[in-house]
C-alpha positions as CSV (number, residue, x, y, z in Angstrom):
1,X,-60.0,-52.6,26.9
2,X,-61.3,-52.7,23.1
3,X,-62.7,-55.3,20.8
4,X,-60.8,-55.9,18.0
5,X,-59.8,-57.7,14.9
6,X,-56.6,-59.0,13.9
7,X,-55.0,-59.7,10.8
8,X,-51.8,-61.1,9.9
9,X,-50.3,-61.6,6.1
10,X,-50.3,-65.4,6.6
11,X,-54.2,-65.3,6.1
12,X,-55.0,-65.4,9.9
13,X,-58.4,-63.4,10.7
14,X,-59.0,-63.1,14.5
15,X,-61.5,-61.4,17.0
16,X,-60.3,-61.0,20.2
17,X,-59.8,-58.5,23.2
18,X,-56.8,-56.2,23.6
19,X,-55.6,-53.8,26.2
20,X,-53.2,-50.7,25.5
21,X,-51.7,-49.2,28.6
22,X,-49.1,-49.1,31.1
23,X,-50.5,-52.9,32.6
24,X,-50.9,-50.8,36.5
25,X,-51.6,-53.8,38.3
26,X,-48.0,-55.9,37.7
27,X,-46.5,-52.4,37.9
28,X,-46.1,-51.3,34.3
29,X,-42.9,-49.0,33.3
30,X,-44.2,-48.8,29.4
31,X,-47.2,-48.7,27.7
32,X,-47.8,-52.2,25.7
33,X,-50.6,-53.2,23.2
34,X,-52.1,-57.1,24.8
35,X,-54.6,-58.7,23.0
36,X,-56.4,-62.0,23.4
37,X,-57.2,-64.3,20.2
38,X,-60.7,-66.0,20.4
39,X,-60.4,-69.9,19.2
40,X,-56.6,-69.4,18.1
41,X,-53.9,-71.2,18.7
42,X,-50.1,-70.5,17.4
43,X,-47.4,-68.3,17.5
44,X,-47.6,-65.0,16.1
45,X,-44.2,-63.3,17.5
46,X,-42.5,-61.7,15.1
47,X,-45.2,-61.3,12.5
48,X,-46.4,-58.0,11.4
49,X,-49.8,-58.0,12.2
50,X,-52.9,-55.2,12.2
51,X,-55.4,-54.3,14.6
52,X,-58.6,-53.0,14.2
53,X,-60.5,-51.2,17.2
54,X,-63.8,-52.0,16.8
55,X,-65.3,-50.5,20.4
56,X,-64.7,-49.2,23.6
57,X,-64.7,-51.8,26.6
58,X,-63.9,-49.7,29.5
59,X,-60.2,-47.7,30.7
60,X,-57.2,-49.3,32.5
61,X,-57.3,-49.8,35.7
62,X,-55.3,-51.2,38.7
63,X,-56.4,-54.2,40.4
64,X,-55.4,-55.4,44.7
65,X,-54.3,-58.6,42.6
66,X,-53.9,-60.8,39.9
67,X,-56.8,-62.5,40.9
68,X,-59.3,-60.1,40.6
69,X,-57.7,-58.8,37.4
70,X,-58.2,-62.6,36.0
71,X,-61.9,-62.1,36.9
72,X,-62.3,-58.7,35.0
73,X,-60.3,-60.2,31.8
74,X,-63.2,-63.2,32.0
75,X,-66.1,-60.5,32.0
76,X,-63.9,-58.6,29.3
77,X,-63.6,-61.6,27.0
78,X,-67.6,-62.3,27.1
79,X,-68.4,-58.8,26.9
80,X,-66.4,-59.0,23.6
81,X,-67.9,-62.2,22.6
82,X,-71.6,-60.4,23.1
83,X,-70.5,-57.7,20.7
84,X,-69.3,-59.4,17.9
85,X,-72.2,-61.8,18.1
86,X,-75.0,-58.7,18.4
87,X,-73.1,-57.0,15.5
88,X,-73.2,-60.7,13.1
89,X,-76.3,-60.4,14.0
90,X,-77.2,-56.7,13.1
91,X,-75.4,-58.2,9.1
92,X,-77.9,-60.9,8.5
């Protein structure tokens, strides 16, 4: 799991939180790049878009459910949220 930024040529800017793996818990057969936009709200299929790994969350891992992985995407998304506020922080 990584923070990250995301740009698109349609002037969106995002931060979010995005996996890349094989997705163990639903039972993955190909590794996929998933990530989270904070505060957006649209459709960006199709759209050529870049992503920048800012840090390191943690690895991939398999969950007993979808549950529990829910719960680790929560603590994910405001671990995220912590570091981009501490680094806008570290700017001023």
């Amino acid at each position: 799991m990584y923070a990250v930024e995301v740009a698109a040529g349609n002037g969106l800017s995002a931060q979010g939180v995005c996996n890349v793996g094989m997705r163990p818990t639903v039972n993955g057969t190909r590794p996929v790049l998933e990530a989270h936009l904070f505060d957006f709200s649209g459709d960006l299929y199709g759209q050529l878009l870049s992503v920048e790994f800012k840090t390191f969350i943690r690895p991939e891992q398999k969950f007993a459910g979808l549950e529990q992985l829910k719960q680790q995407i929560f603590t994910d998304i405001e671990a995220v949220r912590e570091y981009f506020l501490t680094r806008a922080g570290k700017a001023n």
